[in-house]
VMD Tcl script that draws the C-alpha trace (Angstrom):
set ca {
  {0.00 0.00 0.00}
  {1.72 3.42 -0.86}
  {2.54 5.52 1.81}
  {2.19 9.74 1.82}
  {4.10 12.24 3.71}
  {4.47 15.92 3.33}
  {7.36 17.44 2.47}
  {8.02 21.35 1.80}
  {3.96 21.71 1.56}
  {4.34 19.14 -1.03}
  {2.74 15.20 -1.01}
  {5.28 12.97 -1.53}
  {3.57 9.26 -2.48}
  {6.22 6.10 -2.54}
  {5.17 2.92 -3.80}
  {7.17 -0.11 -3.76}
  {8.68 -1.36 -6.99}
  {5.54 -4.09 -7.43}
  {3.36 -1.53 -6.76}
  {4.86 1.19 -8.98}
  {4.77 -1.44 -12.32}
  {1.27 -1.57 -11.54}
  {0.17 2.02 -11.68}
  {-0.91 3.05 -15.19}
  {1.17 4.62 -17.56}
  {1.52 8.59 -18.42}
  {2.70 8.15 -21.60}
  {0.40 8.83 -24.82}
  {1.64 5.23 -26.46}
  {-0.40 6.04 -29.43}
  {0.74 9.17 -30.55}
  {4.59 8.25 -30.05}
  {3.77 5.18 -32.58}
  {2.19 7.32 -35.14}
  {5.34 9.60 -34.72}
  {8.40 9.79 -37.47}
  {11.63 9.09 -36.30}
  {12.47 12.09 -37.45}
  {10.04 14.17 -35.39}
  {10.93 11.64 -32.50}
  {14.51 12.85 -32.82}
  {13.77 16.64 -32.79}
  {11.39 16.17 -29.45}
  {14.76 14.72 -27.76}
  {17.08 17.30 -28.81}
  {14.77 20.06 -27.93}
  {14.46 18.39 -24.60}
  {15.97 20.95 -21.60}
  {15.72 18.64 -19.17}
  {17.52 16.71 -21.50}
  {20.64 17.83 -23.38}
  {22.13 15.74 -26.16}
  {25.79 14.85 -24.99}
  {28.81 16.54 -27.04}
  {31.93 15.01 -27.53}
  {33.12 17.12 -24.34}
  {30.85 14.81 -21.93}
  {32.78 11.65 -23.17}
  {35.78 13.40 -23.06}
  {35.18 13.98 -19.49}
  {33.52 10.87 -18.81}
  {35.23 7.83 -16.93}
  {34.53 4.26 -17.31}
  {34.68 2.39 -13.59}
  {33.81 -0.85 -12.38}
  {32.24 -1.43 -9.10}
  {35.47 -3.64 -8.51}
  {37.58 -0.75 -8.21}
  {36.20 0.81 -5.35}
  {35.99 -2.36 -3.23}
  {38.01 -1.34 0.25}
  {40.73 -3.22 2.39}
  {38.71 -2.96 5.58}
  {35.56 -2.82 6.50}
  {33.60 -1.57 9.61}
  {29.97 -3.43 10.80}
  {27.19 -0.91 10.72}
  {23.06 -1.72 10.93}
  {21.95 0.50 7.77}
  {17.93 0.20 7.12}
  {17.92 0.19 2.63}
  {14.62 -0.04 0.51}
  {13.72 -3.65 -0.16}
  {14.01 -3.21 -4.06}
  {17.31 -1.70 -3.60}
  {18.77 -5.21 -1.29}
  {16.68 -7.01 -4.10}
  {18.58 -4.92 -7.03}
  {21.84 -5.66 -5.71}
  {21.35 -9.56 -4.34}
  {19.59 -10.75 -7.87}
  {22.93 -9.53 -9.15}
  {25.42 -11.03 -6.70}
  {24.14 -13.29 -4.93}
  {27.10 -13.30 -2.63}
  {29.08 -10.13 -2.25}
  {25.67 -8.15 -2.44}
  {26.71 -5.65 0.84}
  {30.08 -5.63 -0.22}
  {28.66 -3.91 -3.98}
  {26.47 -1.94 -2.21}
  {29.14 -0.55 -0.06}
  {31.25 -0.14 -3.63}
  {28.48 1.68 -5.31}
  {28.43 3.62 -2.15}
  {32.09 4.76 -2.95}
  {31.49 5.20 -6.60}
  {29.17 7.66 -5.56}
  {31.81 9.59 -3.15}
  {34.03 9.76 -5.68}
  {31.62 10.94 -8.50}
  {31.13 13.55 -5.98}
  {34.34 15.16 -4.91}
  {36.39 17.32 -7.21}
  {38.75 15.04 -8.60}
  {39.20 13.29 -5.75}
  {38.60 9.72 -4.85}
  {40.01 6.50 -3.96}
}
mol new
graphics top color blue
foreach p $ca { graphics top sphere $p radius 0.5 }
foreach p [lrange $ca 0 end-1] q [lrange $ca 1 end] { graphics top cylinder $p $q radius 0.2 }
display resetview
């Protein structure tokens, strides 16, 4: 059952992931089949919210591997995670799930700090 809470004046609704593949779609299906590719490809690139990417973004970009970020030590810590996330990560490694979690954890860190990382 979804549950509501207010945040900044605003409801905020959160559905699990069954529950979310269950709610209808917002999409107008019908119309994006009778489109062109053409005119399909000029609604993307005139998309704000969503810029093409220039050869500068790749240029920029790094490829990394959850592998890399794995750590020498580790400390034991109760942490409460969404059931679809534990799900996400334990249908892909079924053992080693907490320790990918705790790499994509460190991905993050990294992706976050100005050139700095592990």
């Amino acid at each position: 059952m979804p549950t509501e809470r207010i945040v900044n004046g605003r409801t905020i609704t959160r559905y699990t992931a069954k529950e979310a593949k269950n709610l209808p779609s917002q999409s107008d299906w019908p119309r994006v089949d009778a489109m062109a590719d053409a005119e399909l490809t000029e609604n993307a690139i005139s998309d704000a919210d969503n810029p093409p990417l220039d050869d500068a973004f790749f240029e920029r970009a790094k490829r990394v591997r959850l592998e890399d970020f794995m750590p020498e030590t580790k400390e034991k810590v109760c942490l409460r995670l969404d059931r679809d996330v534990v799900a996400w990560f334990r249908a892909r490694k079924k053992k080693g799930y907490q320790t990918a979690i705790n790499a994509a954890l460190r991905a993050f860190i990294a992706s976050q700090s100005t050139g700095q990382g592990r």
